[in-house]
C-alpha angles and dihedrals in degrees: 000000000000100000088046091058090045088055088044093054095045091046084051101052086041089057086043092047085057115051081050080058094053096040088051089055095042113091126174120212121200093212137019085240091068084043094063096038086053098050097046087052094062095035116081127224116233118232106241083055093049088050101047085035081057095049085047099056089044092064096060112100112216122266102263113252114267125228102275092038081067100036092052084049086244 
């Protein structure tokens, strides 16, 4: 009977251990857009990705300057 009720508590705190587990994991997010952000921040970019997204970027000219920019001198 003891040793029923010892397995019964450690069961118990493993069960409890793990829905602690599973609450820490769980994250709600209020919109997709977190979700994404939150997701880029904990995946990694390879290497060979970062470098080709890099020659990519440097090949965009800059949007000319509009009409007030140059006027305010910005």
């Amino acid at each position: 009977m003891k040793r029923e009720m010892k397995l019964n508590s450690q069961q118990q705190q493993q069960q409890e251990e793990q829905v602690h587990t599973q609450a820490e994991r769980a994250t709600e997010f209020a919109t997709p857009e977190e979700l994404l952000r939150h997701d880029a921040l904990q995946t990694p970019v390879p290497p060979a990705i970062g470098q080709r997204l890099q020659q990519s970027v440097s090949q965009i000219k800059p949007l000319p300057k509009t009409w007030w920019q140059r006027l305010l001198g910005s």
